[in-house]
N, C-alpha and C positions, 0 to 999 in steps of 0.2 A: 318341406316344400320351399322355405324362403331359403334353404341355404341352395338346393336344388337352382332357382331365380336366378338366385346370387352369382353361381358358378355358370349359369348361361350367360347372362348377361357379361360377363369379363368376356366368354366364348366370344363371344358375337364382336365387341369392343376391338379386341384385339388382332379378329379377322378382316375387321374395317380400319384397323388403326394399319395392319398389315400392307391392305389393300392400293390405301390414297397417302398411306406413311409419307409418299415424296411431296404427293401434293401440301399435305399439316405442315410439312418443315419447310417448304417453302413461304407460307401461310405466315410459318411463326415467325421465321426470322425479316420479314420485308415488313408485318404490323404488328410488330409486341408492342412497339409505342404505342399504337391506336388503339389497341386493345382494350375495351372497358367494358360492355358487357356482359351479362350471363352468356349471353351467344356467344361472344365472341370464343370465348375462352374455352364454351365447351365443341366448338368448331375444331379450333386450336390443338387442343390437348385433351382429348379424349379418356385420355389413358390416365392424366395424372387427377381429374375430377371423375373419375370410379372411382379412385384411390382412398378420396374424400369417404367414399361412402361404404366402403369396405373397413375401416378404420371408427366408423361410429356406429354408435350404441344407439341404433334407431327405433329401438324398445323404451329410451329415455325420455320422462315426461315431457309433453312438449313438442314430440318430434312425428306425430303421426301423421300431419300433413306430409311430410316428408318422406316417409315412410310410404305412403300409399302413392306419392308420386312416382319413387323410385322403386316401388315395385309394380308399375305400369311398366318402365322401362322410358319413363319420361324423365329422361335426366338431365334438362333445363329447368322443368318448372320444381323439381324436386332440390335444384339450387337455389330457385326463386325461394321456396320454401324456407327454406335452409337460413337465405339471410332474412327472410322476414322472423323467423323465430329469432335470432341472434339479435335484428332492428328491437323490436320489444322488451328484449332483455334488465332487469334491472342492474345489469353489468355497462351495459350504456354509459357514458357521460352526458350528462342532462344540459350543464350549463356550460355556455361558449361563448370566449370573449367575444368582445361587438367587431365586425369586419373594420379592416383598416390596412393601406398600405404602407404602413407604417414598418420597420426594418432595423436591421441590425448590420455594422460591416461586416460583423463574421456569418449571418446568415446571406448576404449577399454574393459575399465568396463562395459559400458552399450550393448556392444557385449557378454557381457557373463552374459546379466540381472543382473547386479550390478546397482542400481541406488543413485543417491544421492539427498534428497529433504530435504529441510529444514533443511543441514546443519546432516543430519544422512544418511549413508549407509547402505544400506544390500541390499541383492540377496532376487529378487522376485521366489518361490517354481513354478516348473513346475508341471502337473496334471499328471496322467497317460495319457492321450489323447496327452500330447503334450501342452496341449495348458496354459499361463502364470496364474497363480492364481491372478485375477483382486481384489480381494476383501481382497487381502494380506496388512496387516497396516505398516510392514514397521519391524524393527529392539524394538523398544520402543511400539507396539500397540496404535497406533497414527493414525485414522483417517484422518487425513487430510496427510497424506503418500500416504494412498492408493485416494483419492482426487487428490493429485498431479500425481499419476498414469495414473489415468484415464485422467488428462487434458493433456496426449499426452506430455508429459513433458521431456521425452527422444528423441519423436519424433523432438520438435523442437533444441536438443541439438546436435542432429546430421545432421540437415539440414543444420547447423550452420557450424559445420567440413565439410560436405561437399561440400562445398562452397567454403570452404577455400584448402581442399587438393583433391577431385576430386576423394578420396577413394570409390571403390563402392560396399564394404563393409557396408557402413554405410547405402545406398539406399537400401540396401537386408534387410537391418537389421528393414529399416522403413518400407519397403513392409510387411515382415511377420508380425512386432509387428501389423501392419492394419488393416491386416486380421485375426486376431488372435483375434484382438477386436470384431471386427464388429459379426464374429461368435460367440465368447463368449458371447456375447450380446444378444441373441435371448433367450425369446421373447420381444420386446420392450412394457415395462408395461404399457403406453398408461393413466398413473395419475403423479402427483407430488408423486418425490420420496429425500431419502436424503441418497440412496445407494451410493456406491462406483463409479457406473459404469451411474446413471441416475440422479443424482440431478444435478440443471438447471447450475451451476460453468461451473461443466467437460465439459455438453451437448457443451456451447458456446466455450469452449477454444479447445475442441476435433474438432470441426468443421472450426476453423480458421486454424489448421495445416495441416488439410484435404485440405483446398485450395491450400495450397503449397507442399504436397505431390502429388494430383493431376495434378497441372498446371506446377509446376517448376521444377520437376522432371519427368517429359512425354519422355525429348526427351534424356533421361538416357536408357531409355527402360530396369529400373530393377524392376520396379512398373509395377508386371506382369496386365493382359488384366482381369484377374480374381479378382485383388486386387481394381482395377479401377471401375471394375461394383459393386462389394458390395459394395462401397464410395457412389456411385451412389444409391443403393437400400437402405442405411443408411440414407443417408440426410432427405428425406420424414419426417423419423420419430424423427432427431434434431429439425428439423423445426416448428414439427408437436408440440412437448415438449418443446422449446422455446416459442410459440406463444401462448399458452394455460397454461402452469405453471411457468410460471418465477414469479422471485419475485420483491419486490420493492426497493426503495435505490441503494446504491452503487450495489448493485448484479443486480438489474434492467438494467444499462449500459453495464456490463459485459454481459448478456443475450442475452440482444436485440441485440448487434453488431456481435451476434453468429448468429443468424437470418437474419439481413442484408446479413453477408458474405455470404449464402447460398443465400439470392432472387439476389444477385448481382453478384456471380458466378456461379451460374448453374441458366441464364434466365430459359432457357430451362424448368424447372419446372412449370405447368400446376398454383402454388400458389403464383410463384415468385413477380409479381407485387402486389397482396394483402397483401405479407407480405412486401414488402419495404414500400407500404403506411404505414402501421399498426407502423414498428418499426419507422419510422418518426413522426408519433403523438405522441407515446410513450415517443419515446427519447425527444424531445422536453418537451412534461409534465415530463418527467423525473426531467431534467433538471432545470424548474423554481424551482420544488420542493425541490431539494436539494442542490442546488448552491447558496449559498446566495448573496447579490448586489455587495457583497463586493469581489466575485470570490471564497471564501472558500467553500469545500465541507460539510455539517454538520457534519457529523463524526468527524470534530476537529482534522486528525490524517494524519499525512503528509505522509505516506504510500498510504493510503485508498483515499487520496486526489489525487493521480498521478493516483492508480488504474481507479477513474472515468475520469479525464482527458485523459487516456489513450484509454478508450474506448470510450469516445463523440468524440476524435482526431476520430478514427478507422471510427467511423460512418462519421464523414465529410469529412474520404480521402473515403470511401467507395461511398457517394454521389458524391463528386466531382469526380470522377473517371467514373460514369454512369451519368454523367452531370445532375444530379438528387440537384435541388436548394434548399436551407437551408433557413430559416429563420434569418433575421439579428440579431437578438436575438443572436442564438444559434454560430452564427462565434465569435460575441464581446463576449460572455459569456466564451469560447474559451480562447482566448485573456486574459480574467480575470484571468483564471484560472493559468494561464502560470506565469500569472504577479505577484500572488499570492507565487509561488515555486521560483522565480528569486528574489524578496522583504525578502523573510526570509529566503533563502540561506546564511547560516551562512559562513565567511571567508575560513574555508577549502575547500567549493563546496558541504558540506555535508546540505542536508534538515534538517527539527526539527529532536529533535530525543522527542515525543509525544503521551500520549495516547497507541496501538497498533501499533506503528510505527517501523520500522528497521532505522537504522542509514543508508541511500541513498547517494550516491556521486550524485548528479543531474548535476554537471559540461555539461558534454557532450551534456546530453538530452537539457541543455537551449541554450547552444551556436549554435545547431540546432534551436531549437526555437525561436534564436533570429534573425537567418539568415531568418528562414522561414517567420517570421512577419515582414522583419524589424526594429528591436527595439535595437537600437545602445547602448541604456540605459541599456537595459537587459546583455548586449554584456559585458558593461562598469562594472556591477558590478558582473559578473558571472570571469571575468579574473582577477579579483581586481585592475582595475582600467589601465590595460592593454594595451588594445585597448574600441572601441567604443566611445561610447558620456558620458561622468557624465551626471547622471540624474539632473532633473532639482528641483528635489523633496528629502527628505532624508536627512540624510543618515538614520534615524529611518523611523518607518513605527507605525503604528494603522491600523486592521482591526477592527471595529467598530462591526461587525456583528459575526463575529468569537473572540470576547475578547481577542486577541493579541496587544499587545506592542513588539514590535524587537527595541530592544536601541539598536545605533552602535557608534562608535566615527570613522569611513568610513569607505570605500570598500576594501580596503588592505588587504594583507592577515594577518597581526599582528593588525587588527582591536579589537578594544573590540564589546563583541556583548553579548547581552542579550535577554531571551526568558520571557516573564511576562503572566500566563493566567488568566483573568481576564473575559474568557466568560463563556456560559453555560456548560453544562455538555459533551453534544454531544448527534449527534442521534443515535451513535455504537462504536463499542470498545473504550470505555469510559473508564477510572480509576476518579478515585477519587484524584483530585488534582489540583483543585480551587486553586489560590493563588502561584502556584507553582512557582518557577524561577529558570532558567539555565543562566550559564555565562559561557562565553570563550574569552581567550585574548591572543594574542601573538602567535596565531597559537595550541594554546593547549587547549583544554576542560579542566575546572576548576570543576563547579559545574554542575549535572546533572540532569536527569530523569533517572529511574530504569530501566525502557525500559518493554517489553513484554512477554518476556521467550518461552512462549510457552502455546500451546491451549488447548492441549491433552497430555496423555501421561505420563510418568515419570516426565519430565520436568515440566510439567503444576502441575501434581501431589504435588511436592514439592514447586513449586514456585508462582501459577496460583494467586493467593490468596494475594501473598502478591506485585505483578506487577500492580497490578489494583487498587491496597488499599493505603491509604495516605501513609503508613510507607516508602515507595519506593522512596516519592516525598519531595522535600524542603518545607513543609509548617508544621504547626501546629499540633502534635498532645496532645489531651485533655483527660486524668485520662484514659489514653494507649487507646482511643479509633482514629478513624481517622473519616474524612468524610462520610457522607451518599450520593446517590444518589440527583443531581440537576437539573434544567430543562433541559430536553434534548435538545431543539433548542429556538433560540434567535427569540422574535416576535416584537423586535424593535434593532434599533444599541444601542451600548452602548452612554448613553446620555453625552454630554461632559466634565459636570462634572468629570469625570470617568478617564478622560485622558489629554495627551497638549504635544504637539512636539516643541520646541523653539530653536532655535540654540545655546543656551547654554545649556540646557537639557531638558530630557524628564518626564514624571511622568504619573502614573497609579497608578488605586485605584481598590479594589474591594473587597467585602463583603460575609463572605459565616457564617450562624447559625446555619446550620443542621447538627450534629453530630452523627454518630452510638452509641445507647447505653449510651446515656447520658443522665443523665436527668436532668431535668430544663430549664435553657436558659443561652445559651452562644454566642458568636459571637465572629469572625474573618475577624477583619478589617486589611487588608494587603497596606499598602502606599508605592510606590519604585519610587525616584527621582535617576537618572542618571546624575551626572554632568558631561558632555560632555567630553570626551578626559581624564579623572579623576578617578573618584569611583561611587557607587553606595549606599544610604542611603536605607535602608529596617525600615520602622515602622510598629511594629504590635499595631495594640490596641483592646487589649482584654476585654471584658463585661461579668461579670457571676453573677449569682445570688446566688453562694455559693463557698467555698474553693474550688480550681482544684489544679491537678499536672497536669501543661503543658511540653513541649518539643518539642522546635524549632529543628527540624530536617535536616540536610546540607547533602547532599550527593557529594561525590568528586570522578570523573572518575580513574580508577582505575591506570592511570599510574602516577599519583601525589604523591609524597611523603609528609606525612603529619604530622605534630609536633602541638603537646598541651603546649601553654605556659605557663607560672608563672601566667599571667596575666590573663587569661582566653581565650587571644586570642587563634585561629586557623589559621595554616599559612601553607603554600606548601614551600617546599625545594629542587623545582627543579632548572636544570640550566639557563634553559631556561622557559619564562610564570609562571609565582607564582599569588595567591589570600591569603590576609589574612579576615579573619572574625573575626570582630572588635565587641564584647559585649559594646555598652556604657552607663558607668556608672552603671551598673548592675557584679559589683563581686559577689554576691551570685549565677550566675548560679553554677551548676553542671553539667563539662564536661567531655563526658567519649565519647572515640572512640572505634567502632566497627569496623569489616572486616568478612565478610564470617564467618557469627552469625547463627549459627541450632535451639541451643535452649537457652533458654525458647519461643521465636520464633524468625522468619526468619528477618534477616536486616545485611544492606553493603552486599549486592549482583547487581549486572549490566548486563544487556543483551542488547546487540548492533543491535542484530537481531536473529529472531525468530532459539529456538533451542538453541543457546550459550549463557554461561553466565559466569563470574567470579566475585573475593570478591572484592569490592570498599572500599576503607576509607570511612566512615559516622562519622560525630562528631554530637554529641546528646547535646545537651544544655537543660539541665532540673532543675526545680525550681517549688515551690508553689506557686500558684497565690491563695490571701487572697481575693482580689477585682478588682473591675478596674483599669488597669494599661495598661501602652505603655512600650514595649521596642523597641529599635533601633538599628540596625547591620552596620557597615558599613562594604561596600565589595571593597577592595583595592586593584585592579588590580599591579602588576609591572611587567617588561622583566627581570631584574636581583634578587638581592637581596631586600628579604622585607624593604622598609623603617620603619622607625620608625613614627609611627602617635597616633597624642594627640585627644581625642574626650571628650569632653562633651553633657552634655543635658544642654542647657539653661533655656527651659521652655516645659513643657506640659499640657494639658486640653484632654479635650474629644474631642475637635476641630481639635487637633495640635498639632505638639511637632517641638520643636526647636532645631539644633543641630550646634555645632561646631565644624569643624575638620581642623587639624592644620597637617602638613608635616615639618617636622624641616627642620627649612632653606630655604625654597620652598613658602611658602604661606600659607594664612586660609580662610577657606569657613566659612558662616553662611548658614545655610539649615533649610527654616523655610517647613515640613512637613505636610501638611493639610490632615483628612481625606475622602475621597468623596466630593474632592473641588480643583477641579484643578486651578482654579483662584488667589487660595492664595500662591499656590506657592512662595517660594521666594529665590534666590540664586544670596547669595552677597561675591562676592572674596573681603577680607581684605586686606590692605597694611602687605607687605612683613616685617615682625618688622627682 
């Protein structure tokens, strides 16, 4: 009999929806603005509040008011119902800052559709209807503008303020932007899409703010009765496009925990338990998938790394929260992942900067996660050394699966610290830059990554090309070409030949022969010993089967002052933190520094994070390679002025290369270099002549 109801009732709906159809659309598009009642809306849109109630589980404790309303056929007061069960809920937010008109310039811009994303502004065009142009790119025709749009990205900026000042400006502002969506929205295209308003990103991040415009703003009572029921007649169809076109990888996480937040905030939904199992087996296989043992995301990109961490976090407070149990798996895998961003957290508190990564402060987020795990070690090198326990491990690290070496000489904040990649390519935003290495000492970035510019757009336009491509990175490029694509994920660890952590230093090795556009055969073997608390020894040994023009490529963060010597060295002139790069034994290079290079093409450019960029020092070391040959760099960290340092080559083979470096007045190393042979290592400190 109630499904019997059920199906009348749509009958009847749809012959009236049929009937005065011109008049509703008339209705809706002249007062969505005005729009705030239960009336109003179900005047308005008949069609999409059945839809509410066709989608819930009105057998669910709670809901019999409801239930007996809307099986009168009274389907105002069964919305009245509706949100008074919800008003009650201990899902509510009980406490609300004290009113105040109190502001922010960025929430004041976004009062007047001024938005800011990725680092560019501009004002989104209104329609004649009123209502915001959702598929607008932005200032630059940038895609992922209008992306950030749609993922409610204002929404959460002013939950934020009002939080903080109690302005309830800012609640009017997320009520209409809401409903302003949700209408513009219709009809919901019901396939994989990669629009503005329906690809699977927005669907999940647009529905996590939903829960907190719904729940935590209730007892504001400026998130009118109207705005509340179309959240409600929306979700069905996130749910419905979450669970049926999501994608895999790192967006796979971001997805599914858009789905969770929907089966575990609105039980009430007639699907909700089917999809909480659903995103549990998922996220789970998600997980072994792209997490490798060693805790790194595949992506390679400590951005993209947080991205996933941040969404498996979501899904575990979203279980624990509905006391809905995890696999032990997936809490230690967790735990890895944490362990992972707190280990290669470089001395300032900033993450890698990697791959598609932004330069991250992570400071905060770990000192939370160090509280929340327990992990006094995390605590210990996230303060540099502050509070907490010294780990019992370190102060370098190897992730065997991810091809990282993090050399440090400790946790301090004037730590030396080195980034060495030595893994696969990655399974997404990938550049080409095997081989690469970054240093920082004294509190200052020395040597860098080029960073990511930008995806789309102008930015992407000019720079997209050359952010992904070796020219950007410290390593090798051969007869002007750079790296090719390599494998994308690792199907064993790196075998140990490859690497070695020892209290006096550390050493990694690794191998890359596939070049774009080059022809024959050539190889790059890259060897970096770190003598502990000292310098770093860089050997390349090159293999070709015919004459190259090579060029050892250095790139230097853009606030270093940088001088070309007599000598061929390359050295910083600041006051504070300096690096020299030491050519040994090799006067013939040819060194020429760039800065903010257009043409004949793009090189010395930096991007911190996506959207910004400026001109960096890059020193260029270029020369003919005849045959096989080694050359060796040394990288000489100091806090004040450069010392003076003596280097020779002792001996080299295709094995090996031996080096000596000398500190006037201070000491001499012997640095015997092996390639793809960590056991031969050798570093012998001399008597002080």
């Amino acid at each position: 009999m109630k499904s019997h109801f059920s199906k009348v009732a749509v009958v009847i709906l749809m012959v009236w929806a049929a009937v005065f159809g011109a008049q509703i659309a008339v209705f809706a598009q002249t007062n969505w603005q005005q729009m705030q009642s239960v009336d109003d809306v179900c005047k308005a849109y008949p069609e999409k509040i059945q839809y509410i109630f066709l989608n819930l589980n009105l057998d669910y404790p709670g809901l019999q008011e409801v239930k007996k309303a809307y099986e009168s056929n009274n389907i105002p007061q069964a919305c009245k119902n509706l949100l008074n069960y919800y008003g009650n809920s201990n899902r509510i937010l009980k406490d609300l800052p004290p009113v105040s008109q109190k502001s922010t310039t960025a929430a004041d811009s976004i009062l007047q559709d001024i938005y800011t994303f990725q680092n560019v502004s501009g004002q989104v065009p209104r329609l004649a209807d009123g209502h915001l142009k959702w598929a607008h790119n932005g200032p630059e025709n940038d895609i992922e503008w209008a992306w950030a749009l749609n993922r409610h990205y204002p929404t959460r900026d002013l939950l934020d303020v009002y939080a903080e000042t109690g302005n309830p400006k800012c609640a009017e502002y997320i009520n209409q932007f809401t409903k302003d969506w949700i209408i513009s929205s219709w009809p919901y295209p019901a396939k994989k899409s990669s629009t503005a308003m329906w690809r699977g990103l927005e669907v999940s991040f647009r529905v996590k703010m939903w829960s907190h415009v719904f729940f935590d703003l209730w007892n504001t009572r400026l998130i009118s009765p109207a705005t509340k029921l179309l959240i409600l007649s929306s979700l069905p169809d996130h749910a419905h496009y979450a669970r049926n076109f999501h994608a895999q990888g790192n967006w796979l996480t971001m997805e599914i925990s858009g789905l969770a937040t929907v089966a575990s905030s609105w039980p009430e939904l007639k699907e909700s338990k089917a999809w909480m199992d659903y995103s549990i087996a998922t996220m789970v296989a998600s997980m072994k998938d792209q997490i490798y043992p060693d805790g790194v995301q595949t992506e390679l990109t400590s951005s993209y790394h947080f991205v996933a961490l941040s969404n498996f976090k979501l899904f575990a407070d979203i279980c624990r929260k509905n006391n809905v149990p995890l696999p032990e798996y997936y809490t230690k895998t967790l735990e890895d992942m944490y362990n992972y961003l707190a280990l290669t957290m470089r001395p300032d508190g900033f993450g890698l900067l990697n791959n598609d990564a932004d330069l991250m402060n992570n400071r905060e987020k770990l000192l939370d996660a160090a509280s929340e795990y327990k992990r006094k070690d995390w605590e210990y090198i996230v303060s540099n050394g502050k509070s907490g326990v010294k780990p019992n491990s370190g102060p370098s690290y190897v992730f065997p699966f991810a091809g990282q070496l993090i050399s440090r000489s400790g946790f301090d904040a004037d730590a030396h610290y080195s980034f060495f990649d030595i893994g696969p390519w990655g399974s997404g935003h990938q550049h080409n830059d095997k081989l690469h290495l970054s240093v920082t000492a004294y509190g200052r970035d020395l040597l860098v990554d080029g960073g990511r510019f930008a995806y789309r757009g102008e930015v992407a336009n000019k720079f997209r090309k050359y952010a992904v491509g070796s020219a950007s990175h410290n390593v090798i490029l051969v007869d002007d070409n750079g790296q090719a694509d390599g494998p994308k994920v690792a199907e064993a660890p790196l075998a140990k030949n490859l690497y070695a952590i020892t209290p006096e230093y550390d050493y990694g090795s690794g191998i890359f022969e596939k070049f774009a556009g080059t022809e024959g055969k050539f190889s790059h073997t890259r060897s970096v010993v770190y003598v502990r608390g000292k310098f770093w020894v860089v050997a390349d040994h090159l293999k070709t089967d015919r004459p190259r023009k090579i060029e050892a490529v250095w790139h230097w963060h853009p606030a270093n002052q940088v001088q070309v010597q007599k000598s061929g060295i390359v050295a910083t002139a600041n006051e504070r933190g300096n690096l020299q790069i030491i050519p040994v034994d090799a006067s013939d290079w040819k060194v020429s520094e760039v800065k903010g290079q257009e043409t004949p093409t793009i090189q010395g450019w930096y991007s911190k994070e996506y959207n910004t960029y400026e001109p960096n020092p890059t020193s260029i070391f270029s020369r003919q390679l005849k045959s096989d040959d080694t050359f060796v760099w040394i990288l000489w960290p100091s806090e004040g002025k450069t010392p003076e340092i003596q280097t020779r080559i002792l001996s080299k083979d295709a094995q090996s290369v031996k080096v000596r470096v000398t500190e006037q007045g201070k000491g001499s190393w012997e640095i015997l270099v092996p390639f793809l042979n960590s056991k031969s290592t050798q570093v012998m400190i001399l008597p002080n002549n």
